[in-house]
C-alpha positions as CSV (number, residue, x, y, z in Angstrom):
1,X,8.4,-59.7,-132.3
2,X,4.8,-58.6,-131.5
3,X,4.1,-61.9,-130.3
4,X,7.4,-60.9,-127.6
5,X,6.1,-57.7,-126.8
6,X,2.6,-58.9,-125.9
7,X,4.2,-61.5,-123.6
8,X,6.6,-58.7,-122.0
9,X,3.4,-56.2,-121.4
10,X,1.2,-59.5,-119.9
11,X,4.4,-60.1,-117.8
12,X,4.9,-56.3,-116.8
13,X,0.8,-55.9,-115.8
14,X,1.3,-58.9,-113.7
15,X,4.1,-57.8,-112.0
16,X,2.9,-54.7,-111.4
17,X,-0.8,-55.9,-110.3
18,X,1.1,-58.2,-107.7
19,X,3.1,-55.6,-106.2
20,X,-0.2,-53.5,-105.5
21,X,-1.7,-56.3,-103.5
22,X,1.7,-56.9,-101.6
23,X,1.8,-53.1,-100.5
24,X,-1.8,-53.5,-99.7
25,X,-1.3,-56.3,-97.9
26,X,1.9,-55.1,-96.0
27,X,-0.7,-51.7,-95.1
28,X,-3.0,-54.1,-93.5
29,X,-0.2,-56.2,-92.0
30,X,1.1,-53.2,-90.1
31,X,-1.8,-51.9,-88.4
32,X,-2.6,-53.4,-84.8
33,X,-5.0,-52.2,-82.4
34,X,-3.5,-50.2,-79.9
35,X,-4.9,-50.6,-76.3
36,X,-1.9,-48.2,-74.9
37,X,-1.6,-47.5,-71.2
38,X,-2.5,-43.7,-70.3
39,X,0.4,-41.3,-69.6
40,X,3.1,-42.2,-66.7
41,X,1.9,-39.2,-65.2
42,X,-1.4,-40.6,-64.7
43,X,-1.6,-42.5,-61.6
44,X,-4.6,-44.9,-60.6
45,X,-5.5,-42.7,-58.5
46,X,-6.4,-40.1,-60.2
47,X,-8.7,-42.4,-62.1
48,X,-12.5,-41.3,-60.9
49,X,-14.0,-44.1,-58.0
50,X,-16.4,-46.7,-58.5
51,X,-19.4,-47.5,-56.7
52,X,-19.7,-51.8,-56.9
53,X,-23.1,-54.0,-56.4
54,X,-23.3,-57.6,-56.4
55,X,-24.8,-59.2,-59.3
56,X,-25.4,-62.4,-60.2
57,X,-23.0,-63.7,-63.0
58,X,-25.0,-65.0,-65.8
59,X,-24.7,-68.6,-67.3
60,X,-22.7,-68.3,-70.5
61,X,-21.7,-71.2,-73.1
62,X,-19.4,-71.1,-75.7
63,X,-17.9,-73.8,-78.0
64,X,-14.3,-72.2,-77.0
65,X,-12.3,-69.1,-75.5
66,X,-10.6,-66.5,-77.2
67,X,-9.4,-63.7,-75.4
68,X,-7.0,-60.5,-74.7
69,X,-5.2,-59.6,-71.6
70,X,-6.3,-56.1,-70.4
71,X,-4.8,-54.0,-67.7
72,X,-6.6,-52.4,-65.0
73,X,-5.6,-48.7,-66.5
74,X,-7.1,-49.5,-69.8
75,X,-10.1,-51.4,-68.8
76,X,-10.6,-47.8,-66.6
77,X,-10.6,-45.4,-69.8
78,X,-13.3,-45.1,-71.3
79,X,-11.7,-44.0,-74.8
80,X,-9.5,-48.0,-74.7
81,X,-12.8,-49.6,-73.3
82,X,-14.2,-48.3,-76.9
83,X,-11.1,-49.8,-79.0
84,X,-10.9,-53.4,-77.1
85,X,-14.8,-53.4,-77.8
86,X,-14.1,-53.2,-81.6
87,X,-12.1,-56.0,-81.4
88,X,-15.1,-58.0,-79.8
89,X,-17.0,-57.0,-82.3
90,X,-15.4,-57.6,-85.4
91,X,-12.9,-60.3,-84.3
92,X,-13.1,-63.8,-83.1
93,X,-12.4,-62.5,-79.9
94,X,-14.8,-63.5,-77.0
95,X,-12.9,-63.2,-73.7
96,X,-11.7,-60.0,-72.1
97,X,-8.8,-61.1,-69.1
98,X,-8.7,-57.6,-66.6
99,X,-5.9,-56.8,-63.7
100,X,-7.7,-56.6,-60.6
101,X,-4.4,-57.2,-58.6
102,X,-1.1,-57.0,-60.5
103,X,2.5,-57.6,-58.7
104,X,2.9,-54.5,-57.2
105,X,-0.1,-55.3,-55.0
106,X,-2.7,-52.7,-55.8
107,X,-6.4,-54.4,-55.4
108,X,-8.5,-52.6,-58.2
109,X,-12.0,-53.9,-57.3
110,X,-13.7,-51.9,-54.5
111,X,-16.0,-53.4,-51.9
112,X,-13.4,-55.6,-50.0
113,X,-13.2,-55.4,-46.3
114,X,-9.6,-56.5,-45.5
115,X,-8.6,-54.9,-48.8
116,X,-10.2,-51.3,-47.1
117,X,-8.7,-51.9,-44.0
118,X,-5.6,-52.4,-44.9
119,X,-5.8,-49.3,-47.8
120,X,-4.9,-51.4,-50.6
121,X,-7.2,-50.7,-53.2
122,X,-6.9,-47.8,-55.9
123,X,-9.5,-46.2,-57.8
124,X,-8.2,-47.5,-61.5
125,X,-12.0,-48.9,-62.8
126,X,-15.0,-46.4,-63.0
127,X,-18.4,-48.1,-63.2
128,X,-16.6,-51.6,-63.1
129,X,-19.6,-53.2,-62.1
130,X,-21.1,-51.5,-65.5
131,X,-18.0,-52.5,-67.9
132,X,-18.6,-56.1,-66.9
133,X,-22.6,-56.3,-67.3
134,X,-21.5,-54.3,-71.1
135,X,-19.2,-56.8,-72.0
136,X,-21.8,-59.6,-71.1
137,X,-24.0,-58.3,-72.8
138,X,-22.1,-58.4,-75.7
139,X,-21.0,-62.2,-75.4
140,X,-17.9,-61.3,-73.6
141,X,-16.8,-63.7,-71.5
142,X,-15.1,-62.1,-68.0
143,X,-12.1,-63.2,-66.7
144,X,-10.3,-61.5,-63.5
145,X,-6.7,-61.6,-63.2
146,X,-5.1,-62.1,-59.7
147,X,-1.2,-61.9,-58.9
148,X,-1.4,-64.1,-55.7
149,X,1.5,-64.4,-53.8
150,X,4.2,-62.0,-55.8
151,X,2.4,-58.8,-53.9
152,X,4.8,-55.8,-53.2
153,X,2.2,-54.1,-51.5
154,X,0.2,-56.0,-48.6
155,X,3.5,-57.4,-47.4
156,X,4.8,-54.3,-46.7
157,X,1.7,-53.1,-45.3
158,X,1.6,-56.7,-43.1
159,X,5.2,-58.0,-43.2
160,X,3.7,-61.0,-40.9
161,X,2.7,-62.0,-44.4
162,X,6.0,-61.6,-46.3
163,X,8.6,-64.9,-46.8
164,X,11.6,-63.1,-45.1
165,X,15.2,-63.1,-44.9
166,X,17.0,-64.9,-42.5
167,X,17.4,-61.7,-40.0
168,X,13.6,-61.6,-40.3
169,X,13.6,-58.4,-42.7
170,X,11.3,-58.8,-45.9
171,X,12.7,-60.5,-48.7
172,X,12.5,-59.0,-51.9
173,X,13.1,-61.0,-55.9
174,X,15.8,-59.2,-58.2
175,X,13.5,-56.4,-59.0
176,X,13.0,-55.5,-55.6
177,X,9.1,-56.7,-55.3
178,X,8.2,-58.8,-51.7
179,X,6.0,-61.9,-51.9
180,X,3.9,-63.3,-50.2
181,X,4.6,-66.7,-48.1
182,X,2.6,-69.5,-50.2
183,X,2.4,-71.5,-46.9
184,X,1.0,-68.8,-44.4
185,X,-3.2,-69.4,-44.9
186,X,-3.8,-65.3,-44.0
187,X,-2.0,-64.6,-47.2
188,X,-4.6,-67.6,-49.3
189,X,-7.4,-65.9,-47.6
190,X,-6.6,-62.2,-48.2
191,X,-6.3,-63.0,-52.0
192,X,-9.7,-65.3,-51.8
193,X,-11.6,-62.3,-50.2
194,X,-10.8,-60.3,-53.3
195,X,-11.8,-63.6,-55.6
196,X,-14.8,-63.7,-53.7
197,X,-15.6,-60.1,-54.2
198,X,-15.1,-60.3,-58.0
199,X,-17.5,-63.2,-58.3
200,X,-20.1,-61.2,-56.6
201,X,-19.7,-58.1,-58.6
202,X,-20.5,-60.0,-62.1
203,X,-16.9,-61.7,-63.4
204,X,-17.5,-65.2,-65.1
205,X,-14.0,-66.8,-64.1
206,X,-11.4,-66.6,-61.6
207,X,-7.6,-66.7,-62.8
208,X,-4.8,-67.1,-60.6
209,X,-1.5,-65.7,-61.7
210,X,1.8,-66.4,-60.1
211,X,0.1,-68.9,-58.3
212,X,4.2,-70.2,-57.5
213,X,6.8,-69.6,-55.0
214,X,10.1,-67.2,-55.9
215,X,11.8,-68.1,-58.9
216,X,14.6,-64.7,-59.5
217,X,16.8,-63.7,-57.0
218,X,18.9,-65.1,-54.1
219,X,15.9,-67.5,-53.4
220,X,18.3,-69.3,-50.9
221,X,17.4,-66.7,-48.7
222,X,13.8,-67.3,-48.3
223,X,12.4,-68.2,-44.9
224,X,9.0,-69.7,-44.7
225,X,6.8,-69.8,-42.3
226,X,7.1,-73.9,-42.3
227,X,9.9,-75.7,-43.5
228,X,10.6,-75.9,-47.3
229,X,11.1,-78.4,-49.8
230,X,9.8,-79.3,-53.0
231,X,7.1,-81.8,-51.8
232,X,5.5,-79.4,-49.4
233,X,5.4,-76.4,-51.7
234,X,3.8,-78.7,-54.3
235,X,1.1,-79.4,-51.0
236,X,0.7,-75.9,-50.6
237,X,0.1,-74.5,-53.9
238,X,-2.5,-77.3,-54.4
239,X,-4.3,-77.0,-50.9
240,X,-4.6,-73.6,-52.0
241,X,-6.6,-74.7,-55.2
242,X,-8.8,-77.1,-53.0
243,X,-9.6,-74.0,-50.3
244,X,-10.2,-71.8,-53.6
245,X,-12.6,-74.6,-55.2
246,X,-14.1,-74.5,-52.1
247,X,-15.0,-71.2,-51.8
248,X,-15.4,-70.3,-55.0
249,X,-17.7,-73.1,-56.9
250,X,-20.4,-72.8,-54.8
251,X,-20.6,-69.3,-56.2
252,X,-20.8,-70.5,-59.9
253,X,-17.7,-69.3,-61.1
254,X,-14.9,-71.2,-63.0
255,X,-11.2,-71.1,-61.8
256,X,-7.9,-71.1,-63.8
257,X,-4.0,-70.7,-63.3
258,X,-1.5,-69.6,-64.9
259,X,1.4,-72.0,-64.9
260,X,5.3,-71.5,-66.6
261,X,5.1,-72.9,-70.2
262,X,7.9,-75.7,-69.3
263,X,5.3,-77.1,-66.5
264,X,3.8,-79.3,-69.7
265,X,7.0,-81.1,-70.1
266,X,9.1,-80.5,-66.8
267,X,8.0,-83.5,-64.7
268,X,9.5,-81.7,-61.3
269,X,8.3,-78.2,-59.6
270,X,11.2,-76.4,-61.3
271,X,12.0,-75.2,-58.2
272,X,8.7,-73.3,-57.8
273,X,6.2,-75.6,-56.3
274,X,4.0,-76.0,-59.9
275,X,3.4,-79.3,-60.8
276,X,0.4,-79.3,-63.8
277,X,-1.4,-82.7,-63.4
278,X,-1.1,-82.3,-59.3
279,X,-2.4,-78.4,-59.7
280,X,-4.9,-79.1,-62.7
281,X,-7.3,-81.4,-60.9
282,X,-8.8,-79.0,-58.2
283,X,-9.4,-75.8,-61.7
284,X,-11.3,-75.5,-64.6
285,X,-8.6,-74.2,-67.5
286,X,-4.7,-74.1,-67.2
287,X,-3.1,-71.6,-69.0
288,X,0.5,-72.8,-69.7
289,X,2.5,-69.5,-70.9
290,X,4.2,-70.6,-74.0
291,X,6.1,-67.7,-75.3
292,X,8.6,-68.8,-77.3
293,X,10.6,-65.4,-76.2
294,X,11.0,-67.6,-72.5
295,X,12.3,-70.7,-73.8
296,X,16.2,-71.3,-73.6
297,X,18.3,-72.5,-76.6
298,X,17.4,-75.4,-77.4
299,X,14.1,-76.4,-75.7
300,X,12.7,-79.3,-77.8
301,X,15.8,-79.9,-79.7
302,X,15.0,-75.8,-81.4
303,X,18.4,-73.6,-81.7
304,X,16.1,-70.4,-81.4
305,X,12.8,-70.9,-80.3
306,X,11.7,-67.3,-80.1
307,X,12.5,-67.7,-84.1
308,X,10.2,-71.4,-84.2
309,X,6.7,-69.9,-82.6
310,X,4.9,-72.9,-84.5
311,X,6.9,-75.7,-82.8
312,X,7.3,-74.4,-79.6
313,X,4.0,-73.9,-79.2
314,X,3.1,-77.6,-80.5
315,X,6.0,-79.3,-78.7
316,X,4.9,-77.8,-75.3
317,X,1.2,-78.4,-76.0
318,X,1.6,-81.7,-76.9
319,X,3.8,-82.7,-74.0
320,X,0.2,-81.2,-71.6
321,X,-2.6,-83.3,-73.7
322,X,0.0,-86.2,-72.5
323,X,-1.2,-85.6,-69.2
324,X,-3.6,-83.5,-68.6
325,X,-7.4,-83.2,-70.6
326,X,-7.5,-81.6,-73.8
327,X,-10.6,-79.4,-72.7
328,X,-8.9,-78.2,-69.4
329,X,-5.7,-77.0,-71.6
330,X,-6.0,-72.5,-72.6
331,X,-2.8,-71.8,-73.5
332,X,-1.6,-67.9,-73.1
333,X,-0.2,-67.2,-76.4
334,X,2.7,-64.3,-77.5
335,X,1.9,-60.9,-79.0
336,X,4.4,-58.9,-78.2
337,X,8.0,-58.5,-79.0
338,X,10.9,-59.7,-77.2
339,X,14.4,-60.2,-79.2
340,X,12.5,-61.3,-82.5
341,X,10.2,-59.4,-83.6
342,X,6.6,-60.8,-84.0
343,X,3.5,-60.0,-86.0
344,X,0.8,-61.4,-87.5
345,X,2.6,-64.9,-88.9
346,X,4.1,-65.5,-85.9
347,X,0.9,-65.1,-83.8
348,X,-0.9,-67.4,-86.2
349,X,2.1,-69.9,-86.1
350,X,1.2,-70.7,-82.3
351,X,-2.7,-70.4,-83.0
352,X,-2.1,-73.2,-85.7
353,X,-0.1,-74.7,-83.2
354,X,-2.8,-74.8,-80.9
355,X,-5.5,-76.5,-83.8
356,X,-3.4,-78.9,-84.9
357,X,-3.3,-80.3,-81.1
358,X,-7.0,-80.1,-81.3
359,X,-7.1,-77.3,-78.6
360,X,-9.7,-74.4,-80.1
361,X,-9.1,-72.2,-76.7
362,X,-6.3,-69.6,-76.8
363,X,-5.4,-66.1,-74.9
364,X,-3.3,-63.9,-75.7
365,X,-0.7,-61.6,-73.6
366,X,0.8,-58.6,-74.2
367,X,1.9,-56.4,-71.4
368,X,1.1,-53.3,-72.9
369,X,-2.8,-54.4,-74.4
370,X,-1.7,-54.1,-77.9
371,X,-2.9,-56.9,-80.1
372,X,-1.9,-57.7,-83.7
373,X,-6.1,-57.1,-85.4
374,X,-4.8,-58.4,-88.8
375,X,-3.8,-62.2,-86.8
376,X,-7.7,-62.5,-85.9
377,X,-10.4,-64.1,-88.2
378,X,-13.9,-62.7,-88.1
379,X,-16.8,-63.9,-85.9
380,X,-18.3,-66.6,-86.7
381,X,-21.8,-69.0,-85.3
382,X,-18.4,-70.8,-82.5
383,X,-17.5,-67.9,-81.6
384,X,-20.8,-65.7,-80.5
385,X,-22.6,-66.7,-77.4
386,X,-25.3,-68.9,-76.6
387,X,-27.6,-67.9,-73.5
């Protein structure tokens, strides 16, 4: 009976002991740092202006990139400057990715001529030139984010530069947003001024973002400024690489895309002129977007694939380093929730998926800058900078 008893309080103490460390672990589990965008009332511009300089970007190296999208309106507050800072450093975080043009067209860099004279810039980044130069000097790598040709506002400000409908007015995707036409070189150059301009002011990198023509809405409606077809929007998306290599390189600066996470397997343009080994050879990094919230039922033979994070990220990845090179491949991974709700596991799920295809580099997205803390490891001697 004693003998019982013992066992039963040995049992209980156990028990008990491992609940504790599950609600402790659950506690930690829960809390995410929260990069939240200010108040809707708070428009860019009633975000204090910045005076830019050109400086020189500095040479960084780094045995791989780890980073965090930030928006324009967060990288401007000074209060959410403080929190993604933490996360640099105390995480294995290196890489900060910052809006300086976003869909709806709004330029937030100042110090571009065409950009001024057509009055699309808004005052969203105080003391950006600072911010970069503070994030370098902490080993923060600094990427800037450029929607290229999905632009809703120079179009309407230049509607010479807008694909069209076929009774010439601008055409607009199902949420109502213009683009611009990937074949007219005005629109290439408008977007290169403001790449140019962020290399000068201090950013390491240069990533192009809907670097694609229209995929959403009645696309059969789009007039071109030459005539269409797969083939030649392939030719114009990559001629646009070679004119931004051009420009661009001799500056020192590196250039990535963004691609649609199906490019690594799809072997046509899905309808939107990307093509990853054709686009890949004139860039640095390609960032395939393989959230497994944007695959259909089953993609890779997966019923759910927002439920498989793990194999959807190592199907599609594995499917790239079949054609492209391994140290060219950054995928953008998913923190955020869309249908299936995703936390720490699932973000480690595709960051394992990424290691066991031997690719170290990894960014993640979510749309409203808040990042699961408790999915990142600590720094360590790979992840700090050498000078």
């Amino acid at each position: 009976m004693k003998k019982q008893r013992l066992n039963f309080f040995i049992s209980l103490t156990v028990f008990s002991l491992f609940a504790i460390a599950r609600w402790i672990d659950y506690e930690a589990h829960s809390k995410s740092a929260r990069l939240e965008q200010p108040q809707e009332e708070q428009s860019a511009a009633d975000v204090a202006p910045t005076v830019l300089t050109d400086i020189k970007p500095k040479k960084i190296k780094r045995k791989y990139i780890r980073g965090i999208h930030l928006s324009a309106l967060i990288s401007g507050s000074e209060k959410r400057r403080k929190i993604a800072a933490d996360l640099f450093d105390n995480t294995e975080l290196n890489t900060a990715v910052i809006d300086i043009k976003e869909y709806e067209g709004k330029v937030y860099i100042d110090g571009v001529k065409i950009v001024n004279a057509n009055g699309t810039y808004a005052k969203a980044m105080p003391d950006l030139k600072k911010y970069i130069s503070d994030l370098k000097e902490k080993g923060v790598y600094t990427i800037a984010r450029i929607v290229v040709f999905r632009d809703n506002t120079i179009t309407r400000k230049n509607p010479g530069l807008a694909v069209k409908n076929p009774d010439g007015t601008i055409w607009t995707d199902r949420k109502g947003v213009a683009w611009l036409d990937p074949y007219n070189k005005d629109a290439w150059d408008y977007n290169l001024q403001i790449a140019e301009r962020a290399v000068n002011i201090g950013f390491d990198e240069i990533q192009f973002d809907y670097i694609r023509f229209p995929s959403d809405g009645n696309t059969k409606n789009c007039c071109y400024s030459k005539p269409h077809s797969a083939a030649e929007a392939l030719k114009a998306l990559v001629c646009f690489l070679k004119e931004s290599n051009k420009r661009l390189k001799t500056k020192g600066t590196k250039i990535s895309i963004d691609v649609f996470g199906l490019t690594t397997t799809a072997t046509d343009d899905m309808g939107i002129g990307q093509k990853i080994v054709e686009m890949t050879e004139w860039i640095d990094y390609v960032s395939p977007m393989v959230y497994p919230s944007h695959y259909g039922k089953w993609n890779y033979g997966i019923a759910d694939p927002n439920k498989e994070p793990y194999k959807v990220v190592y199907f599609a990845l594995a499917d790239a380093l079949k054609r492209i090179p391994a140290e060219k491949v950054r995928p953008w991974l998913q923190d955020f929730s869309l249908g299936y709700k995703y936390g720490r596991d699932e973000v480690k799920a595709q960051m394992q998926a990424c290691y066991d295809n031997k690719v170290s580099s990894w960014l993640l997205w979510n749309p409203r800058c808040v990042y699961t803390k408790d999915a990142l490891k600590g720094q360590d001697e790979d992840t700090l900078t050498s000078r």
